[in-house]
C-alpha positions as CSV (number, residue, x, y, z in Angstrom):
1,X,102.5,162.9,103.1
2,X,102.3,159.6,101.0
3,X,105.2,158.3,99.5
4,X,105.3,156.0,96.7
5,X,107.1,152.7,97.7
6,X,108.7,150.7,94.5
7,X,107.5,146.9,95.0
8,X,109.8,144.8,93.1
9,X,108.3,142.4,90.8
10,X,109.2,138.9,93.2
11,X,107.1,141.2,96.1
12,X,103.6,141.1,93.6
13,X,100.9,139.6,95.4
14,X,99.3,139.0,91.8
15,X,102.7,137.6,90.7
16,X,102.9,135.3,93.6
17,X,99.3,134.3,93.4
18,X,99.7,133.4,89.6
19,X,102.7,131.2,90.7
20,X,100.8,129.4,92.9
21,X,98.1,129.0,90.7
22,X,100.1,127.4,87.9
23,X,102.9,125.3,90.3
24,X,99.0,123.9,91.5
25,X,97.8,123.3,88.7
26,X,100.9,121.6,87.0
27,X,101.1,119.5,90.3
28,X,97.7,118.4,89.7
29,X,97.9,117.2,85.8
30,X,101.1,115.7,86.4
31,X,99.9,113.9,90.0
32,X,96.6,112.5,88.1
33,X,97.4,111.7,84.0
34,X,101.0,110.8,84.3
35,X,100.9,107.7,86.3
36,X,100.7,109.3,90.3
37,X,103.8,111.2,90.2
38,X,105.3,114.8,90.2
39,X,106.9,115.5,87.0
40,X,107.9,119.1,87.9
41,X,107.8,119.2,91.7
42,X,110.3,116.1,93.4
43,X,109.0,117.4,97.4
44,X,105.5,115.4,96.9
45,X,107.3,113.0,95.2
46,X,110.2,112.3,98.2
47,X,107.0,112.6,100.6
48,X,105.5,110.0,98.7
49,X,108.0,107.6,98.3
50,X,108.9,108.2,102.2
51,X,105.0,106.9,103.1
52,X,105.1,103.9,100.9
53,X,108.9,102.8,102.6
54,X,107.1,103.7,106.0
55,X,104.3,101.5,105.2
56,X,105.9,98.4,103.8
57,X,105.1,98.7,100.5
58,X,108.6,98.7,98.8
59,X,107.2,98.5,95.0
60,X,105.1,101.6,95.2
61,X,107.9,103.2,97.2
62,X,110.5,102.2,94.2
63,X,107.9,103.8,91.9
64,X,108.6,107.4,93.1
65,X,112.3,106.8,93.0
66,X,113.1,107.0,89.1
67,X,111.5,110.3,89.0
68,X,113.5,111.4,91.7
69,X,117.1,110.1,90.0
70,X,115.9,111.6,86.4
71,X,115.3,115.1,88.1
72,X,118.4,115.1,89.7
73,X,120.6,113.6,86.2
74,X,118.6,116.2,84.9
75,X,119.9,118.5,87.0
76,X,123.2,117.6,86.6
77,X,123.6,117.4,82.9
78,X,122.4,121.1,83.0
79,X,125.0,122.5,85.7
80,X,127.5,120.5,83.1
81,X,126.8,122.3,80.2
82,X,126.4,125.4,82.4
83,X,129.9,125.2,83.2
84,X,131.1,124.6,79.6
């Protein structure tokens, strides 16, 4: 007897592969045409600016940093007017 399981929408394989696909690709563009950073994704930023402190190389590191503190103002500014 077959039963017909409802898959939410979060448990799509073709939904999570279509994520994927675009949190790549924006990754990408922002990584290569706006200066070496993540606009949308701060992880490959912190890991970035975590290699440069490791290696010495204090500029580059401080590079990554004002992404970081804009994401989380950002961030921030939105739970404030959230709350409003």
């Amino acid at each position: 007897m077959k039963t017909n399981k409802q898959i939410q929408m979060s448990e799509s394989f073709l939904n999570s592969a279509v994520l994927a696909v675009s949190g790549g690709f924006q990754d990408a563009y922002t990584y290569n045409v706006r200066g070496e950073v993540f606009s949308n994704a701060q992880t490959g930023n912190v890991v970035l600016m975590s290699q440069h402190f490791l290696m010495g190389d204090w500029y580059k590191a401080l590079h990554y940093l004002f992404p970081i503190v804009a994401f989380a103002f950002g961030v921030l500014v939105a739970e404030q007017i959230g709350h409003k």
